[in-house]
C-alpha positions, 0 to 999 in steps of 0.5 A: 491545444495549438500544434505546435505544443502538441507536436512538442509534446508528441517528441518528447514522448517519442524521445522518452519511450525510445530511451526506455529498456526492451523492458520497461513499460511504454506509454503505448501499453497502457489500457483502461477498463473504460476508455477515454480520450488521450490527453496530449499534455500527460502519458497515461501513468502520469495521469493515474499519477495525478488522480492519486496525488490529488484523492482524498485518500492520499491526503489522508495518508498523513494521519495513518500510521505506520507500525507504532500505534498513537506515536504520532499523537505526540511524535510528530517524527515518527513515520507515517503512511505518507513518509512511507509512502514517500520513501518508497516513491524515492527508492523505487525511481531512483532504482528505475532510473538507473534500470531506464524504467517508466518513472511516471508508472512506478510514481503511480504504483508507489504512491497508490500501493497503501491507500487501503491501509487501515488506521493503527498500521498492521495492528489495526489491519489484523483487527480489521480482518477478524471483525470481517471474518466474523461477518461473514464478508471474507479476510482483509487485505490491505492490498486489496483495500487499495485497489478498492479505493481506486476502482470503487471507493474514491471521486464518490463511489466512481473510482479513477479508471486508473490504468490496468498496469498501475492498479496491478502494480498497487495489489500486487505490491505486498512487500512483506512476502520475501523474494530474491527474484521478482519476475514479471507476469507479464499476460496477466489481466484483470481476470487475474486480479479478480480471481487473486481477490475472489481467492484471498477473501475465501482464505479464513487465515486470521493473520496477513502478515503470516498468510502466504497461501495465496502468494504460493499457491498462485504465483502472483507477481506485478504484471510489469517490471516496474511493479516489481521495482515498487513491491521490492522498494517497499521492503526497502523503505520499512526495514530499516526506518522500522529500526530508527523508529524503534531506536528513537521510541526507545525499544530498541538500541542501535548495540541490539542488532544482529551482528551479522546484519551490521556487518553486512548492511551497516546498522543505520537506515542510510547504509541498509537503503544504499547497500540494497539499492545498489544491490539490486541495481547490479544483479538487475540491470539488463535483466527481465526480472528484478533480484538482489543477491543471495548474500543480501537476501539472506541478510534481509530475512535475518533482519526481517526476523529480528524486526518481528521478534524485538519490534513487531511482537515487543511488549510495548507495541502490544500494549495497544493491540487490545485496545486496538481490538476491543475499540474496532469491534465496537465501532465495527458493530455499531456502524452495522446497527446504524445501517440497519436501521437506517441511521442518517445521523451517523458519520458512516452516512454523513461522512461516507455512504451519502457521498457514494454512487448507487452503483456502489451503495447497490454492489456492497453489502453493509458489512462490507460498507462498514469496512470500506468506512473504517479501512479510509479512516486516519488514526485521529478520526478513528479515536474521535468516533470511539470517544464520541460513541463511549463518552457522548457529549463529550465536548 
């Protein structure tokens, strides 16, 4: 690169970092676990930022859907991973602008935070975590999943040697544990998130969306405060398209929600996401934490609640979750049999194992291959092993 780029490079990283809070996160402050050459045209967050953008795994965010299982099979308007994705990147930069945040590390964090996720959303996650712990391997955690991609899964069993900052961020983003105020912990490190793992695959709970254990016990917060923008935004970009979806997949109607809520938030998800992103700008602004008040607080839980009840638990989203179930066991068992027999003409070695390092193909157990297999995998292409392994020759 010629010097004078390089120079014109330099001063605007000096002129960004300047105008950044006492407690945003610098450029300076990044580390990886293996240490490579500085890149003079893009800081250490954008290039995590990159490799994620560019993974197989976030392409595959597309075809994964968020809470209502198969909609996307014939509603192509209903909400993915990848719009989820995308609304929370928007939330959580608009937030950090205004806070003078690092934005290419909150870009990062908020694009890698669902890579992990698996097909059928939470459906299909829970499904997961009970063929995991019957094998033995410990629960899944989507959170968990995604830092697994990007340290071990990803660029063919090599992972990205994302930044320290931008890995905590992402399995420390779960946005369906409630808090008012997200302080930063910020001497975490990886011995930190190796012990958070090592302490939720041990938990048995069957249920992650109501298992708090390792979120009370340890207090685990995001390492940086930009992390804590993302894992707030997170809640702020379902809680209300949750609602639209419902409305629009006719479950729910607008009449239904809680009166207080409406009152309080309005009832479309244009108002609930303005009314929250302005108040957590006003009660964290200038501050070393990120919190919302207590009145917004309160009328979060509430309408999490009624998401739960009227959404999450309604009879006709629960129609597929015996499918979901029945089909995950199946393929679950099946790709465990392959294994041990050495079965190269399964797609879990044609399309996964036979492109993976030795270094991974040595560190996992097949159970746990089997759950990295199946955690990558879009609603679509999980649909087509079922059908390809109950009706073979199907086509």
């Amino acid at each position: 690169m010629c010097s004078e780029l390089s120079e014109i490079f330099k001063r605007s990283i000096e002129l960004t970092e300047r105008n950044l809070s006492q407690y945003a996160c610098k450029d300076s402050k990044a580390w990886r676990l293996k240490q490579e050459n500085k890149n003079e045209l893009r800081s250490a967050f954008a290039i995590d930022r990159d490799r994620i953008l560019y993974s197989g795994a976030y392409r595959r965010y597309q075809g994964k859907t968020q809470v209502f299982s198969f909609t996307n099979m014939f509603d192509e308007e209903m909400t993915n991973r990848s719009l989820h994705t995308t609304y929370v990147s928007q939330i959580a930069r608009t937030i950090g602008k205004v806070l003078r945040l690092n934005s290419e590390l909150i870009e990062a964090i908020a694009l890698g935070h669902d890579l992990g996720h698996t097909p059928f959303g939470h459906e299909g996650e829970r499904a997961l975590n009970k063929c995991c712990l019957n094998y033995g391997i410990g629960k899944f955690e989507h959170n968990i999943a995604s830092l697994y991609i990007v340290d071990y899964i990803t660029n063919r069993g090599q992972g990205l040697n994302l930044t320290f900052q931008v890995r905590d961020g992402i399995i420390s983003h779960n946005g369906e544990i409630h808090n008012r105020v997200l302080s930063p912990h910020w001497g975490k490190s990886d011995h930190d998130i190796k012990y958070y793992i090592d302490r939720s695959l041990i938990n048995t709970n069957t249920d992650p969306e109501t298992d708090n254990d390792a979120m009370s016990d340890y207090q685990w917060m995001p390492n940086t405060l930009e992390g804590c923008v993302v894992r707030v935004s997170d809640t702020i970009a379902y809680i209300g398209k949750d609602i639209e979806d419902a409305i629009r997949f006719n479950i729910l109607k607008r009449e239904d929600l809680p009166s207080e809520c409406v009152n309080y938030f309005g009832n479309t998800n244009r108002e609930i996401v303005n009314k929250l992103i302005r108040d957590v700008i006003l009660n964290s602004y200038g501050k070393s934490f990120i919190s919302m008040s207590e009145e917004a607080s309160m009328n979060l839980i509430k309408l999490k609640k009624f998401n739960y009840e009227r959404i999450y638990k309604n009879p006709v989203i629960k129609t597929y979750t015996g499918i979901v179930y029945r089909s995950m066991v199946i393929l679950f068992d099946k790709y465990i049999d392959d294994i041990n027999k050495n079965n190269a003409g399964s797609n879990i070695f044609k399309h996964f194992l036979n492109h993976k390092s030795i270094k991974y193909l040595e560190a996992f157990t097949p159970a746990e291959k089997v759950r990295d297999f199946i955690a990558t995998m879009t609603d679509r292409y999980f649909n087509e092993e079922i059908k390809d392994y109950l009706i073979p020759g199907k086509y």
